[in-house]
N, C-alpha and C positions, 0 to 999 in steps of 0.2 A: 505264322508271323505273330508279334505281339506288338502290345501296344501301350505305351506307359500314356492313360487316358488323361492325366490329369497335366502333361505336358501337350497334350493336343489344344490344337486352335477350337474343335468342339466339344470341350470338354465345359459344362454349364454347373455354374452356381446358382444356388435359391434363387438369386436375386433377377439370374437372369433372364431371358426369353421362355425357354422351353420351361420353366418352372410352368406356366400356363396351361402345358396340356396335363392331362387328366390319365393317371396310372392307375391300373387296378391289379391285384395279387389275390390271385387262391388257392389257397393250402396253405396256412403258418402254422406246420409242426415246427420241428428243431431247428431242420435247416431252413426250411420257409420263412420262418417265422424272423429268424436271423438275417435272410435278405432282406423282407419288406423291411424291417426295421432301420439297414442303411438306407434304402428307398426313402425311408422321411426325413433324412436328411435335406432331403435336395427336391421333394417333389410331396404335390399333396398324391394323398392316396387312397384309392377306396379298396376296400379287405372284404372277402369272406371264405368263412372257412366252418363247417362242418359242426365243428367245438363252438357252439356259443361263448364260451366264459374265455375262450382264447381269442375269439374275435375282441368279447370285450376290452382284454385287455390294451388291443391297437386302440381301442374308443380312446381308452385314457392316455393312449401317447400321441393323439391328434388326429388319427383316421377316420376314413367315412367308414363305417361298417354299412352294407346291404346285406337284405336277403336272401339272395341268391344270384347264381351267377347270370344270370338271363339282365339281371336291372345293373349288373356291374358291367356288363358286356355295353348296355345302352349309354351307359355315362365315360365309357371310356376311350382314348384312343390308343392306349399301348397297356397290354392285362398279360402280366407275368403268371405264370402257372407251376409250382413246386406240389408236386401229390406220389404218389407210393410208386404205380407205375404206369405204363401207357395205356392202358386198357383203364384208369383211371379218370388219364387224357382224355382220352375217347369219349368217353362216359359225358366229361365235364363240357367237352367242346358242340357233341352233335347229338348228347341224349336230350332227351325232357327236361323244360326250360332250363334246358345249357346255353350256352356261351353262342351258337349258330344260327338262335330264333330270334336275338337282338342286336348284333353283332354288326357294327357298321362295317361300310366300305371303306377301305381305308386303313383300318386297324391291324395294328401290329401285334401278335400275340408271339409270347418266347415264353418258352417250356425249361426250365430251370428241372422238369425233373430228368433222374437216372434211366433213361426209356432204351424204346427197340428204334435202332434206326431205320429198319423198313415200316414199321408202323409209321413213326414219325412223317417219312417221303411220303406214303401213304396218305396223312393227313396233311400233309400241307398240299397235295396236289389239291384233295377234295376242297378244303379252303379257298383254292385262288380261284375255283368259279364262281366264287359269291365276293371275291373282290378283297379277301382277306390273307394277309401273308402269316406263315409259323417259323420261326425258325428255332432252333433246338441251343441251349447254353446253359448245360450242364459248371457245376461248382466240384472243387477239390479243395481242401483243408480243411472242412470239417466247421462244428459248429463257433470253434476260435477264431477260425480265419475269418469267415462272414462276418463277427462282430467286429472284430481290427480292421477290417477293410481291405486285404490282404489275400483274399480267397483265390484260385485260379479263375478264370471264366472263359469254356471253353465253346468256341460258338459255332454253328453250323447254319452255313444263311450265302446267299450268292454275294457279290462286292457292293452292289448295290443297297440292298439291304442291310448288308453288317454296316456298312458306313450310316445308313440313320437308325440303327438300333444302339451302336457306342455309345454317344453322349446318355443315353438313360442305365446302361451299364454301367458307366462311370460312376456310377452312385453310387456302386456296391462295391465296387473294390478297381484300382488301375488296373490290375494285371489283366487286362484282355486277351483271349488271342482269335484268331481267326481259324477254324480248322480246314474248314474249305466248305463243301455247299452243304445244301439241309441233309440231316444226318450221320455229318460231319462232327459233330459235338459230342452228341451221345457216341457214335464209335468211340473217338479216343478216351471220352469217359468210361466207356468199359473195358478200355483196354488199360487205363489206369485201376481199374479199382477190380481189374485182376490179377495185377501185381501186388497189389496190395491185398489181397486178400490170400495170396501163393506168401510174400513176407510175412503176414502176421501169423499162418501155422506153421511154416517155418519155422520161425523165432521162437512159437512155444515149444516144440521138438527139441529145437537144439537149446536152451535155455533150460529145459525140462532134463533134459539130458548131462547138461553138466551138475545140476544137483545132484542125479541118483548118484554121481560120480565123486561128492564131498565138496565141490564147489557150491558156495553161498552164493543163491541167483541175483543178488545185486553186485556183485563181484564178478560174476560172469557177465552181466548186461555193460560193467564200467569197461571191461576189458573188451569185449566187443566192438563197443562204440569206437576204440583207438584203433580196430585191426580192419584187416579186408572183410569180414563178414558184415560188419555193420550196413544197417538201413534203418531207412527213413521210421517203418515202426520199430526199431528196436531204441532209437536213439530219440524218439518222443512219446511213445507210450510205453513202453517195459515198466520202468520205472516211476514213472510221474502215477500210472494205472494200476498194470497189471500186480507188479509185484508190494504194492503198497495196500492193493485190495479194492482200486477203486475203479468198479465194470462201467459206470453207466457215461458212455461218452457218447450217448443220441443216436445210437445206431446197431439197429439190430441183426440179429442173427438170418433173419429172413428176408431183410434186404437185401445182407452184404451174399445169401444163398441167390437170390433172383439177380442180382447186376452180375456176380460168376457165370452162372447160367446162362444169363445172354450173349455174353459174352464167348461158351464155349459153342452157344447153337449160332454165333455170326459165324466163328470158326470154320465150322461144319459147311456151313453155308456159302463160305467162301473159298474151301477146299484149301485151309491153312488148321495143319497138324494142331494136336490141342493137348497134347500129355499132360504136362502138369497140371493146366488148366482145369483137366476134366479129373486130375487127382482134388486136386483141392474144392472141386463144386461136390469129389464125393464125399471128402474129409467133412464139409462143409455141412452136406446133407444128415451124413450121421450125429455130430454137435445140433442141428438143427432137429432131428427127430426126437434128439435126448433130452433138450432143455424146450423144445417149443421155439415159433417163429419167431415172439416176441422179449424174448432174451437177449440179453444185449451180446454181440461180437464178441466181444473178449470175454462171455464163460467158458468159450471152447475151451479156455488155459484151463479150465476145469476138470474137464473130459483128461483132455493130457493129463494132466496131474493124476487120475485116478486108474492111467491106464499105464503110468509110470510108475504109481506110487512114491512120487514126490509131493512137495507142495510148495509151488512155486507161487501160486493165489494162497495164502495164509487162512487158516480157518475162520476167522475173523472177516473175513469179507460176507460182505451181504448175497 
């Protein structure tokens, strides 16, 4: 179900009630960083994150920055969490002055990052003996959409719950949806961002392909976008990125390697076939052994290119 947030009766401006309570956010990488920032829109906010000079940076657009996440836990009632992956979660929520030794009753905690949904169930069971709920709202479109407000928010929370976690959603973008209970979010998030991850080597194959063949890859990506093969990455990064030369779109190779992979071990786990899946986590693994985990996504177009002997990435790129 979705939810256009800002046609809701709960949906809250600065001005009104809920501006009051007290939100905290930890992890502002790319995408982090890009939600809390609609987050101050609409809500004060207290940050911490790992990077000093990037915490600083919320100081100067009105945040509380803390020390850690133990005094952001105490000052908060609802503490959004974007970080690499679950075992990160983990770390941040029940390690050493984490999130669970300050942590009131009450408190609503939503994990924004790309996680494991048995972890996730995992931890939110552990949470609600101390009186604390998790529920899971993974993001889709990238570091664009978070700042446009336009993002998907996929959320995984029982009805209860999703209904008083929306109105602070609402900040970051309308598009809401409900996926069903905790670990509900992260599933369909990695079932999208196995699509997209099966799309985007795709698209360098077959794009790669019609070069070796004398077609001009911006010529093939135009014609593309008009026929049945097109999709979502051919028809908004080919061209704007790849074939212009420009890799670095916030996301890397060893992400988009570990959300595949969870993705094919839910698979596994759930006794649902994974072929392509488990081609492209290996396609995926080899780009990632070649360029390293922190390479961004799209040098794979790379790899292709040199294993085609095209150049569909222009030498010219970084």
């Amino acid at each position: 179900m979705i939810y256009n947030a800002e046609k809701s009766p709960l949906f809250v401006s600065r001005t009104e009630e809920a501006v009051h309570m007290t939100t905290g956010y930890i992890g502002l990488g790319a995408m982090g960083g890009a939600l809390a920032t609609r987050l101050l829109r609409q809500h004060r906010l207290l940050v911490h994150d790992k990077n000093d000079s990037v915490a600083a940076g919320f100081e100067e657009l009105g945040a509380t920055v803390v020390p850690g996440a133990d005094e952001l836990a105490s000052r908060c009632d609802t503490i959004f969490l974007c970080l690499p992956t679950s075992d990160h979660v983990r770390s941040v929520v029940f390690g050493q002055d984490g999130l669970l030794g300050a942590v009131r009753r009450g408190t609503t905690i939503i994990d924004q990052t790309t996680g494991d949904p048995h972890a996730t169930q995992e931890m939110a069971e552990e949470l609600s003996h101390h009186g604390v709920t998790l529920v899971d709202a993974p993001v889709s479109g990238g570091k664009a959409g978070a700042a446009a407000g336009t993002i998907a928010i996929m959320v995984g929370a029982n009805a209860e719950d999703f209904a008083r976690v929306r109105p602070v959603l609402a900040a970051i973008s309308p598009n809401i949806f409900h996926a069903g209970p905790v670990g509900a979010g992260h599933t369909i998030k990695l079932v999208n961002n196995l699509l997209s991850g099966a799309q985007r080597m795709l698209t360098f194959e077959g794009v790669a392909l019609a070069a070796k063949n004398g077609i001009d890859p911006r010529t093939a990506v135009e014609i593309l976008q008009a026929s049945g093969g097109r999709n979502a990455y051919l028809e908004r990064v080919m061209i704007p990125q790849v074939v212009e030369g420009r890799m670095d779109i916030g996301f890397t190779l060893g992400l988009a390697h570990k959300d595949v992979r969870l993705a094919c071990r839910l698979g596994a786990d759930s006794g649902v076939p994974m072929l392509y899946g488990d081609l492209t986590r290996s396609l995926m693994q080899m780009c990632l052994n070649e360029n390293g985990a922190d390479a961004q996504v799209d040098t794979a177009a790379r790899i292709v290119d040199r294993m085609a002997g095209t150049r569909v990435v222009p030498d010219t790129a970084p």
